[in-house]
VODREN-302936 format. One line per 4 residues: number of its first residue (from 1); their letters; for each residue y, z, x of N, C-alpha, C, O. Coordinates in pm, whole numbers, plus 50000, padded with zeros to 5 digits. Example, Ala and Ser with C-alpha at 12.3 -4.5 7.8 and 13.67 -1.06 7.14 Angstrom:
// VODREN-302936
1 = as = 49431,50780,51319,49550,50780,51230,49670,50780,51320,49668,50846,51424 ~ 49775,50708,51285,49894,50714,51367,50003,50787,51290,50114,50804,51341
***
This chain:
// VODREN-302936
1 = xxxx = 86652,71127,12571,86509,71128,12564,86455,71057,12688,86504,70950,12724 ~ 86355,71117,12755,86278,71047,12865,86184,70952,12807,86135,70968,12695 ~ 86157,70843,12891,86070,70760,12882,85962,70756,12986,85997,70739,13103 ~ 85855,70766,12962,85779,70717,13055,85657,70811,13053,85686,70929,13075
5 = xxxx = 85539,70788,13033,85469,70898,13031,85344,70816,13009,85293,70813,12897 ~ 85289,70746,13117,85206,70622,13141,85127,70620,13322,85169,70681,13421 ~ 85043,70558,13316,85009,70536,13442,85115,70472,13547,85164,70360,13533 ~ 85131,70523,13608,85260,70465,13697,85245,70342,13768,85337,70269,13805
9 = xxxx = 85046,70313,13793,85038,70183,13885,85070,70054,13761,85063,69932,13778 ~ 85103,70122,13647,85106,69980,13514,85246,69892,13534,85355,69945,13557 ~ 85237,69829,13529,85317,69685,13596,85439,69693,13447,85557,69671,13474 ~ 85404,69720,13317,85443,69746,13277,85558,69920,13253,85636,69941,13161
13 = xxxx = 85531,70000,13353,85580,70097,13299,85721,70063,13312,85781,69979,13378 ~ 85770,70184,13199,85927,70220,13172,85953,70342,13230,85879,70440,13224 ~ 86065,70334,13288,86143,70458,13318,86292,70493,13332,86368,70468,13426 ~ 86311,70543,13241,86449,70563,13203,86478,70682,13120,86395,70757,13069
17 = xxxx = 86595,70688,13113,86650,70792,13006,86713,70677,12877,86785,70578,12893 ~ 86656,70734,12750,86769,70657,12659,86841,70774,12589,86784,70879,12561 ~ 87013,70737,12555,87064,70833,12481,87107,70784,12341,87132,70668,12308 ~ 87110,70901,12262,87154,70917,12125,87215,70936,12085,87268,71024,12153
21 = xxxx = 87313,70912,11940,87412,71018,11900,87342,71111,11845,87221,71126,11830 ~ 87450,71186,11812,87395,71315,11674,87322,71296,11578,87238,71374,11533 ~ 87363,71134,11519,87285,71124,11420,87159,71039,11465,87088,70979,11384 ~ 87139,71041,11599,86993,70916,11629,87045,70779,11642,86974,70715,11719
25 = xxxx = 87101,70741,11615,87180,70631,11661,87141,70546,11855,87154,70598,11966 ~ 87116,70471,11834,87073,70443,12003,87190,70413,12068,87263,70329,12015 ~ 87235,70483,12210,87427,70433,12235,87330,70376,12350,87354,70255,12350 ~ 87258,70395,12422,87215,70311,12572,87108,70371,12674,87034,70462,12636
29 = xxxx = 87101,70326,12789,86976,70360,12813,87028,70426,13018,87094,70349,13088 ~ 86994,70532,13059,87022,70543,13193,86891,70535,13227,86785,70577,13182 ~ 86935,70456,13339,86848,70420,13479,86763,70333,13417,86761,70296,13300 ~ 86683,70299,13520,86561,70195,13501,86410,70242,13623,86410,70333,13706
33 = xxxx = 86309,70155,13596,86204,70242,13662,86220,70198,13788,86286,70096,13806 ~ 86156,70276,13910,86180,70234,14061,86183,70374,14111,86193,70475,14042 ~ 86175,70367,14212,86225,70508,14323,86374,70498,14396,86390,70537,14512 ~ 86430,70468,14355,86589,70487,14432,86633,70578,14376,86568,70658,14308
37 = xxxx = 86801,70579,14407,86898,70647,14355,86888,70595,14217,86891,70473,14204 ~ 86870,70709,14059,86938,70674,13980,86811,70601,13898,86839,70562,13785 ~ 86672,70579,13948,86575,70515,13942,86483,70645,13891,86498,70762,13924 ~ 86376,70586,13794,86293,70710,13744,86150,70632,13785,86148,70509,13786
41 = xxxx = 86030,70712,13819,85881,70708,13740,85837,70826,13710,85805,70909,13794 ~ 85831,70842,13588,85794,70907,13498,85901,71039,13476,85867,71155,13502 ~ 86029,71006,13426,86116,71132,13404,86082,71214,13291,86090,71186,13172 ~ 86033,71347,13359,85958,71434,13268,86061,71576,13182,86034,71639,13080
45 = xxxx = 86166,71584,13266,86233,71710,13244,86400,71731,13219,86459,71717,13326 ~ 86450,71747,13157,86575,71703,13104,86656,71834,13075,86616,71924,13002 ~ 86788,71833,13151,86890,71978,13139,87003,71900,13152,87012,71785,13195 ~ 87127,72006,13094,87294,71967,13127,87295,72120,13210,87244,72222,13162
49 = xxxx = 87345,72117,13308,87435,72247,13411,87561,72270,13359,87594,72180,13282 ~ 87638,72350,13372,87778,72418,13290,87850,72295,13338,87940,72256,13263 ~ 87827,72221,13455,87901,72117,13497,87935,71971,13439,88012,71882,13473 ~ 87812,71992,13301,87784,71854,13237,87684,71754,13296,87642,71654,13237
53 = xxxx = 87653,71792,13416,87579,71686,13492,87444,71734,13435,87403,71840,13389 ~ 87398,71627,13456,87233,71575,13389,87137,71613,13515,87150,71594,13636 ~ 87026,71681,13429,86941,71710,13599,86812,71639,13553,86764,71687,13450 ~ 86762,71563,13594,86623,71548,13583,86469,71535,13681,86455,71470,13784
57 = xxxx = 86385,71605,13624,86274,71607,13691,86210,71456,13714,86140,71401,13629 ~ 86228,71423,13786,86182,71304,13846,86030,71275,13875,86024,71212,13981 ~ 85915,71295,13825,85803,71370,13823,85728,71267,13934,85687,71333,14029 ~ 85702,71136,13948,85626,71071,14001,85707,71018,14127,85659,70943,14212
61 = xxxx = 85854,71071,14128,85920,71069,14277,85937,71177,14361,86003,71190,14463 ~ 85841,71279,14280,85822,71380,14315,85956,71424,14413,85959,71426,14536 ~ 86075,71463,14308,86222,71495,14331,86278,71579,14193,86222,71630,14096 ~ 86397,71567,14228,86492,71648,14063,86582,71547,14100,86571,71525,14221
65 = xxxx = 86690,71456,14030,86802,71414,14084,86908,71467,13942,86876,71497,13827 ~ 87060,71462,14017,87133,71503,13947,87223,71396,13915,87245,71323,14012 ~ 87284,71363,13804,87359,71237,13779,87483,71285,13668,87492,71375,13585 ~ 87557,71194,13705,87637,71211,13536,87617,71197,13435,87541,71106,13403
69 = xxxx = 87668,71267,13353,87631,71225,13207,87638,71070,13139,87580,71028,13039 ~ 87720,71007,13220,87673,70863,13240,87619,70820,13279,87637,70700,13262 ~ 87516,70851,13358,87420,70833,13464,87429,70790,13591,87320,70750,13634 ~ 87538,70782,13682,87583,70778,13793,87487,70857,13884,87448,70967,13843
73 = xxxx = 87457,70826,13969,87359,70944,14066,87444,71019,14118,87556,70972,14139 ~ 87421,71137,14150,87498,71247,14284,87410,71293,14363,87438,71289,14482 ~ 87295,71345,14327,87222,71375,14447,87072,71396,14402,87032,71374,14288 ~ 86990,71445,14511,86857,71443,14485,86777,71506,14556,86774,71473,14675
77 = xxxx = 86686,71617,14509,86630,71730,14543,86485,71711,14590,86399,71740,14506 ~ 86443,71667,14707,86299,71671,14705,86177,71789,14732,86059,71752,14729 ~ 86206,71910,14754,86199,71997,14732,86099,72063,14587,86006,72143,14585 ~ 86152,72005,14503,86095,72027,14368,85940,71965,14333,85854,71990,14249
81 = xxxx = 85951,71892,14421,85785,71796,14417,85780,71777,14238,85886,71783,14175 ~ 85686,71762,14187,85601,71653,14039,85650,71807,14001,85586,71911,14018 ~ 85795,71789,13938,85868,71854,13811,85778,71814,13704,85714,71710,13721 ~ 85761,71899,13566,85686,71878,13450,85791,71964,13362,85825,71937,13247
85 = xxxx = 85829,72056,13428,85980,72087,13320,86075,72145,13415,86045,72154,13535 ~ 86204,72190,13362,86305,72276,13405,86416,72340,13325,86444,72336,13206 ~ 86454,72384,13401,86539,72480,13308,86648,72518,13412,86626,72514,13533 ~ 86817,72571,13336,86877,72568,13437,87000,72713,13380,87079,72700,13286
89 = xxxx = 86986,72811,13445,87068,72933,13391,87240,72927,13421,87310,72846,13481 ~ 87269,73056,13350,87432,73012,13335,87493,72972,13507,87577,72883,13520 ~ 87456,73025,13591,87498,73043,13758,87465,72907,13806,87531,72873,13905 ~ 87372,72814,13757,87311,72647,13760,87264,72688,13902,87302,72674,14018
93 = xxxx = 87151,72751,13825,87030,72769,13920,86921,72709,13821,86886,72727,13705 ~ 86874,72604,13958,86766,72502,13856,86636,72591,13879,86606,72632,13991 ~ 86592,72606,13814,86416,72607,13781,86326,72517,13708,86321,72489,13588 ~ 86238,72468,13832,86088,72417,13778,86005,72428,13803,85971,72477,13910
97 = xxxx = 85900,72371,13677,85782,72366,13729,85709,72267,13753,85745,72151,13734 ~ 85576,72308,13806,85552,72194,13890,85362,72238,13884,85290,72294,13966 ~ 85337,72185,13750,85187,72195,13704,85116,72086,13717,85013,72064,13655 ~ 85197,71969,13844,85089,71826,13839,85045,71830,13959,84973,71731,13970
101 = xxxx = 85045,71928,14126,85076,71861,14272,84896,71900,14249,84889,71962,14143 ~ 84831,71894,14278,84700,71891,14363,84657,71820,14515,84737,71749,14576 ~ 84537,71848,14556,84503,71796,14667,84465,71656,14628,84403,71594,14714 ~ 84483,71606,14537,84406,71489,14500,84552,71367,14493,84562,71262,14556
105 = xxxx = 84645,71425,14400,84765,71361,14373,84904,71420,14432,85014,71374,14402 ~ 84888,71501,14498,85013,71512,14599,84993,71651,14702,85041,71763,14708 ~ 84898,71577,14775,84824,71656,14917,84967,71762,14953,85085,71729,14935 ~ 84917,71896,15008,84980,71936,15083,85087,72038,14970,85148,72133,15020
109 = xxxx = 85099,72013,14841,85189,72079,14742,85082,72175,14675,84961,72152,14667 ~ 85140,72270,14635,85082,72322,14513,85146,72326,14402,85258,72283,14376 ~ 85017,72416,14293,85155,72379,14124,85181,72523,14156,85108,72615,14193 ~ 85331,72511,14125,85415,72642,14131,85546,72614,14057,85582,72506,14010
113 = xxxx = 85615,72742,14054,85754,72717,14024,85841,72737,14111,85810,72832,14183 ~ 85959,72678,14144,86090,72674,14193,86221,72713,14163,86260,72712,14046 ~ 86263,72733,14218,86429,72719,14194,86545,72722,14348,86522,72743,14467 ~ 86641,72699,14292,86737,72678,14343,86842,72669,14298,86854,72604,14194
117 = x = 86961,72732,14358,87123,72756,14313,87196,72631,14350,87317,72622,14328
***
């Protein structure tokens, strides 16, 4: 489950992934809020690739990063600009979208969709 879905200048925000078991059970929490590697504000969009790796829309780092299912980072897509969802087909070709960029909150983008193999 993503966390974060708050004003980002709040001193308080959270950003992270927490995971579950099957039955809801809380096992732990990936990442914490920030812009680095491995770092979320506001993780909006959540997939596994045939590979197991975790992709997420990184929405207010306006990125996708890909991590392990432990949450290890591997890499990071900036390309994707303010992800709001995604989706990822059998070939792990990511698709998103991207219904937040305006001239107001991220000059120079538009809202569109993406992808990439």
């Amino acid at each position: 489950m993503a966390e974060s879905h708050t004003n980002v200048e709040d001193p308080s925000l959270v950003g992270r992934i927490s995971v579950f078991d099957k039955n809801g059970k809380f096992l732990r929490h990936i990442g914490k809020t920030g812009a680095g590697p491995g770092e979320f504000r506001t993780p909006h969009g959540l997939a596994f690739d045939s590979q197991g790796r975790l992709i997420v829309a990184d929405r207010h780092n306006h990125r996708v990063q890909v991590l392990t299912k432990d949450g290890k980072f591997i890499a990071e897509y900036p390309e994707f600009s303010r992800g709001s969802g995604l989706a990822i087909d059998k070939n792990d070709t990511i698709y998103v979208a991207d219904s937040e960029s305006t001239a107001r909150v991220h000059p120079g983008w538009l809202r569109a969709f993406a992808s990439a193999a």
